[in-house]
LUMZA-922833 format. One record per atom (N, C-alpha, C, O): residue number from 1; residue in one letter; atom name; x, y, z. Coordinates in pm, whole numbers, plus 32768, in hexadecimal, padded with zeros to 4 digits. Example, Ala and Ser with C-alpha at 12.3 -4.5 7.8 and 13.67 -1.06 7.14 Angstrom:
! residues 2
RONU    nr   rest   atom     xx     yy     zz
RONU     1      a      N   8527   7DC7   830C
RONU     1      a     CA   84CE   7E3E   830C
RONU     1      a      C   8528   7EB6   830C
RONU     1      a      O   8590   7EB4   834E
RONU     2      s      N   8505   7F1F   82C4
RONU     2      s     CA   8557   7F96   82CA
RONU     2      s      C   850A   8003   8313
RONU     2      s      O   853D   8072   8324
! end
This chain:
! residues 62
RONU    nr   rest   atom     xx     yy     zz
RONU     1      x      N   6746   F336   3F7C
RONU     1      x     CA   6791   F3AE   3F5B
RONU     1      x      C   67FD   F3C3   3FC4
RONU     1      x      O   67E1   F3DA   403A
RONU     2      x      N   6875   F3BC   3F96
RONU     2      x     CA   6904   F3C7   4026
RONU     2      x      C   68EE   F47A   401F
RONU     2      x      O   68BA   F4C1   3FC9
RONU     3      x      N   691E   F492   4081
RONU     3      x     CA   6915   F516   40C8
RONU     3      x      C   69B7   F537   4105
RONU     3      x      O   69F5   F50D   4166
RONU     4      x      N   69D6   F599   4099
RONU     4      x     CA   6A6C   F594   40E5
RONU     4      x      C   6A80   F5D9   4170
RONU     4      x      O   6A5D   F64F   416F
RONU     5      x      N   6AB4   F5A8   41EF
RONU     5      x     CA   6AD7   F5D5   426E
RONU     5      x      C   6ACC   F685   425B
RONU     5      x      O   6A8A   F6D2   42A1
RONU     6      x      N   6B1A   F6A4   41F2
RONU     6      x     CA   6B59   F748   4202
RONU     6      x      C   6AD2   F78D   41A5
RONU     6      x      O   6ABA   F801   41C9
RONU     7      x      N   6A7E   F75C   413B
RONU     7      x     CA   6A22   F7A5   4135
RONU     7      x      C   6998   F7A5   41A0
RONU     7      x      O   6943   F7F9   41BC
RONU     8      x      N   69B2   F71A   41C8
RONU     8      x     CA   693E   F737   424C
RONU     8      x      C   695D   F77E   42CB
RONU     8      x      O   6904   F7AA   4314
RONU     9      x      N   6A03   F78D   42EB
RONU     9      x     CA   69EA   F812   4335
RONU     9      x      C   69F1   F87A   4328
RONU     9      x      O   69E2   F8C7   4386
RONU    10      x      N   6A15   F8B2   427E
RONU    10      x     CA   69F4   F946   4265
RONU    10      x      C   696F   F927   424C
RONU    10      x      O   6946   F99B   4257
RONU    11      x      N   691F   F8F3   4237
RONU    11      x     CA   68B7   F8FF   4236
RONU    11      x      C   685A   F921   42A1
RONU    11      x      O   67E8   F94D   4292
RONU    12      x      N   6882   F911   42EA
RONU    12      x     CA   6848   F923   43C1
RONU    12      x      C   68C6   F9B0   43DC
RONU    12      x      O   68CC   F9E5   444B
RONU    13      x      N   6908   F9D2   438A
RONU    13      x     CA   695D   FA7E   4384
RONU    13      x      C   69B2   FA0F   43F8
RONU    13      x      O   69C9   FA5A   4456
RONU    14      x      N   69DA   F9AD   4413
RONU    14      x     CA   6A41   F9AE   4487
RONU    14      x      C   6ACD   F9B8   4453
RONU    14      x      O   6AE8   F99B   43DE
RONU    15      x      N   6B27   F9E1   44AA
RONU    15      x     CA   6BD4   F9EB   4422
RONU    15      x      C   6C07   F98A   4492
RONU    15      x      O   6BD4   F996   4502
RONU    16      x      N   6C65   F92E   447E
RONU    16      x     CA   6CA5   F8C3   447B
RONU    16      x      C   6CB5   F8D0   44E1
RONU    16      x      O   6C76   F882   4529
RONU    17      x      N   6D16   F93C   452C
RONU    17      x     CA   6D28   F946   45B2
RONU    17      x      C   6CC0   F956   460B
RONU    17      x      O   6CDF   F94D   4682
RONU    18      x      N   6C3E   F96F   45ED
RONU    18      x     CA   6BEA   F943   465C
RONU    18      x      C   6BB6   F8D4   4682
RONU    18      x      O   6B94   F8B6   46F4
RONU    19      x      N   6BAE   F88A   4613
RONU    19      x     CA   6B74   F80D   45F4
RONU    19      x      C   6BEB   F7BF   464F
RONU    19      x      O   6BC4   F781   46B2
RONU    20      x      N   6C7F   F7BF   4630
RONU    20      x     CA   6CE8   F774   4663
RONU    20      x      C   6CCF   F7A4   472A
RONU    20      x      O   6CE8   F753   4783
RONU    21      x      N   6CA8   F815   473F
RONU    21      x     CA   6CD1   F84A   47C4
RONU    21      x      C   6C32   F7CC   47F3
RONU    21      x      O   6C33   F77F   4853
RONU    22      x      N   6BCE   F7DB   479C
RONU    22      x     CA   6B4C   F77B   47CD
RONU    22      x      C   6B7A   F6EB   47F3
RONU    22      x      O   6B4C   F69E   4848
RONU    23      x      N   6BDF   F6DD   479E
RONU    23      x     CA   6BF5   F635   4784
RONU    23      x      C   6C7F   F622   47F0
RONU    23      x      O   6CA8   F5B0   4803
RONU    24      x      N   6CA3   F662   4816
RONU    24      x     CA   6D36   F67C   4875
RONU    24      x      C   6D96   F61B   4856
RONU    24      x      O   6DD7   F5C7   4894
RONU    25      x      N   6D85   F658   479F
RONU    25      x     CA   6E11   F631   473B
RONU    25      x      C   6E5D   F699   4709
RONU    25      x      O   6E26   F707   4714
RONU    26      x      N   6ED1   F697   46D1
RONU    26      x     CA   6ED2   F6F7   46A2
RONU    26      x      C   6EC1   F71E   4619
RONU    26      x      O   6EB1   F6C5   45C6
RONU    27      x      N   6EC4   F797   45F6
RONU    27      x     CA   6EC2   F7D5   454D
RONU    27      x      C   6EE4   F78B   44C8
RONU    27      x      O   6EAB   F77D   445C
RONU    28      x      N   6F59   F764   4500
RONU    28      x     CA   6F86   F715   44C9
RONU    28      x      C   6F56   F68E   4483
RONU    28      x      O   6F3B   F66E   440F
RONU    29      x      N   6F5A   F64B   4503
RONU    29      x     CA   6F3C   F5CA   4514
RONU    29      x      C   6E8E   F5B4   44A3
RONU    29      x      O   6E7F   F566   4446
RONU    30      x      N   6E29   F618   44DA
RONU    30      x     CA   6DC7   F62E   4483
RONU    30      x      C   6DE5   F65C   4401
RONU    30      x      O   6D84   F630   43C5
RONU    31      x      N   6E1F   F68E   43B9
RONU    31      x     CA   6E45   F67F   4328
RONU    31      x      C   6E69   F60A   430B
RONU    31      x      O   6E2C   F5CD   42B3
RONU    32      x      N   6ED0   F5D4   434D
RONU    32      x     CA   6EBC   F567   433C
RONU    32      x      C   6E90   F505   431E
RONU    32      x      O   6EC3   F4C2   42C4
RONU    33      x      N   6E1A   F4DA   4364
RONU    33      x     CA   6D96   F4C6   4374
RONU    33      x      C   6D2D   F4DE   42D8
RONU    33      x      O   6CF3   F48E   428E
RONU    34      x      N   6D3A   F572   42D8
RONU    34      x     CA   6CD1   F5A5   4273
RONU    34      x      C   6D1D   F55F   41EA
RONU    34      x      O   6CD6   F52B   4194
RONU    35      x      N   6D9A   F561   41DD
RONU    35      x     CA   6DD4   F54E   4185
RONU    35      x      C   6DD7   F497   4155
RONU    35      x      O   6DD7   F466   40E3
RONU    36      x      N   6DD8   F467   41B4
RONU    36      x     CA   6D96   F3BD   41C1
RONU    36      x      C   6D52   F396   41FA
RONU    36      x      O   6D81   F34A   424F
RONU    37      x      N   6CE8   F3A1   41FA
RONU    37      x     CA   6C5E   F38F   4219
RONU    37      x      C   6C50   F2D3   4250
RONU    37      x      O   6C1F   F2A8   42B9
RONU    38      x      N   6C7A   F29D   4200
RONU    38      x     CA   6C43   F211   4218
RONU    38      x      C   6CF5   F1E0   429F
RONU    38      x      O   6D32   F175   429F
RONU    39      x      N   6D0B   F23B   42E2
RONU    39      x     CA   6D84   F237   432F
RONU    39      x      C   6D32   F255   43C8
RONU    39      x      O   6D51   F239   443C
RONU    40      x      N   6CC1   F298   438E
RONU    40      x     CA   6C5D   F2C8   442C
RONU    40      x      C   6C6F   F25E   4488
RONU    40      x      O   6C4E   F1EE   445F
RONU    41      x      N   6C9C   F267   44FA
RONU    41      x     CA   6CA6   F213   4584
RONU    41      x      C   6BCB   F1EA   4591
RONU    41      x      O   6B87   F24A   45B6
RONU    42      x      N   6BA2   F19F   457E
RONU    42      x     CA   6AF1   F19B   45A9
RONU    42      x      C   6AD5   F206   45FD
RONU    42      x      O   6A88   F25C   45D4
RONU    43      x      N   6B19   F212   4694
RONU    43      x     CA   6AE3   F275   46EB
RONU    43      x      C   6AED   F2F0   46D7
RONU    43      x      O   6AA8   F33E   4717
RONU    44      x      N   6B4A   F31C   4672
RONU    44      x     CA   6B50   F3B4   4682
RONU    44      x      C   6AC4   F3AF   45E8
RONU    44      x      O   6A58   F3EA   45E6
RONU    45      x      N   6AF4   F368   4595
RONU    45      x     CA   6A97   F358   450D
RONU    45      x      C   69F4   F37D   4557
RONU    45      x      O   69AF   F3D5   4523
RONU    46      x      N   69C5   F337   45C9
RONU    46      x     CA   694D   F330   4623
RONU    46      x      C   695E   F3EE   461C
RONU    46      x      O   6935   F43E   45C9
RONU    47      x      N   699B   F3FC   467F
RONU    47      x     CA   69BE   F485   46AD
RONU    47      x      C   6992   F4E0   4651
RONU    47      x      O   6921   F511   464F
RONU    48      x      N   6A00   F4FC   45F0
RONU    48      x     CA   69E6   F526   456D
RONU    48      x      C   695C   F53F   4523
RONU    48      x      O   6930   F5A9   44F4
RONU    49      x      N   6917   F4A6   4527
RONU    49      x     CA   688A   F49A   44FF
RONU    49      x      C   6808   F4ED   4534
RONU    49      x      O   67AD   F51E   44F2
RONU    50      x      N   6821   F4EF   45DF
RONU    50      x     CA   67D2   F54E   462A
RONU    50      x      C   67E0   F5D9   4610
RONU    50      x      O   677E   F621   45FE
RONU    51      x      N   6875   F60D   460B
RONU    51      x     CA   688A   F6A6   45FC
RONU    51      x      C   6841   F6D9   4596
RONU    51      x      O   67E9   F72E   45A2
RONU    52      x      N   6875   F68E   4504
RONU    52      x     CA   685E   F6E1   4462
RONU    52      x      C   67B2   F69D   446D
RONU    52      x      O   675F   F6CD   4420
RONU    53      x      N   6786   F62D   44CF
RONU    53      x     CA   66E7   F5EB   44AA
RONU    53      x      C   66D6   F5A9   440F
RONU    53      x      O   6681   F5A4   43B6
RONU    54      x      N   6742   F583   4424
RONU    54      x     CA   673A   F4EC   4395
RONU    54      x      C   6755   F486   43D8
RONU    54      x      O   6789   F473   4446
RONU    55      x      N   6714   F425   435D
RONU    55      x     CA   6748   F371   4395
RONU    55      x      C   67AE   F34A   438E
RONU    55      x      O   67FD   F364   4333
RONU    56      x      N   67C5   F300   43F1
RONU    56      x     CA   6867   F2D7   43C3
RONU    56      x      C   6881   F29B   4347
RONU    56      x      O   68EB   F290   4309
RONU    57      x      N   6802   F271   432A
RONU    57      x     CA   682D   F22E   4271
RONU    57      x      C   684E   F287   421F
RONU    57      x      O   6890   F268   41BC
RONU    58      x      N   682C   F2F5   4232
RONU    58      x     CA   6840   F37E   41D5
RONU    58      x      C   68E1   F399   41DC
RONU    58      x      O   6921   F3DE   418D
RONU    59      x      N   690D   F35B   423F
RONU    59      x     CA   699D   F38E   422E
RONU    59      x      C   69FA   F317   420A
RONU    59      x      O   6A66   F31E   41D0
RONU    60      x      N   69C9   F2C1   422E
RONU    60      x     CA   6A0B   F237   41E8
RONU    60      x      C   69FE   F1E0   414C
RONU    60      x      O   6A5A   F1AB   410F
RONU    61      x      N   694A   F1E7   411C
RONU    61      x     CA   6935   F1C7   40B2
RONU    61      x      C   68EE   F224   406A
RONU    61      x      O   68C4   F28C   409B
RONU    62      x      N   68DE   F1FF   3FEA
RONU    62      x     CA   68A9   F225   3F6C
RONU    62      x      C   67F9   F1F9   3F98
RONU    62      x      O   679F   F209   3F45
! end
């Protein structure tokens, strides 16, 4: 089951800009991101995985 980036962090209530201030990217750059998913750099994707507590497969595959 893929897990989109932006419903797994409203899902944990975080709004973009906190998540980006966590990741010391910016706002931006994370829409980005949420918006192409299979564009995730691995380390922040890792990152990502710890915050919302999904697998990284959840954000890459089906």
């Amino acid at each position: 089951m893929k897990i989109s980036l932006r419903s797994a962090r409203e899902t944990k209530g975080y709004t973009i800009n906190e998540i980006a201030e966590k990741l010391s990217v910016s706002a931006r750059y994370l829409k980005f991101l949420e918006d192409n998913p299979s564009l995730v750099p691995a380390p922040l994707a890792l990152r990502l995985s710890a915050i919302y507590h999904i697998s990284v497969d959840y954000i890459f595959f089906e």
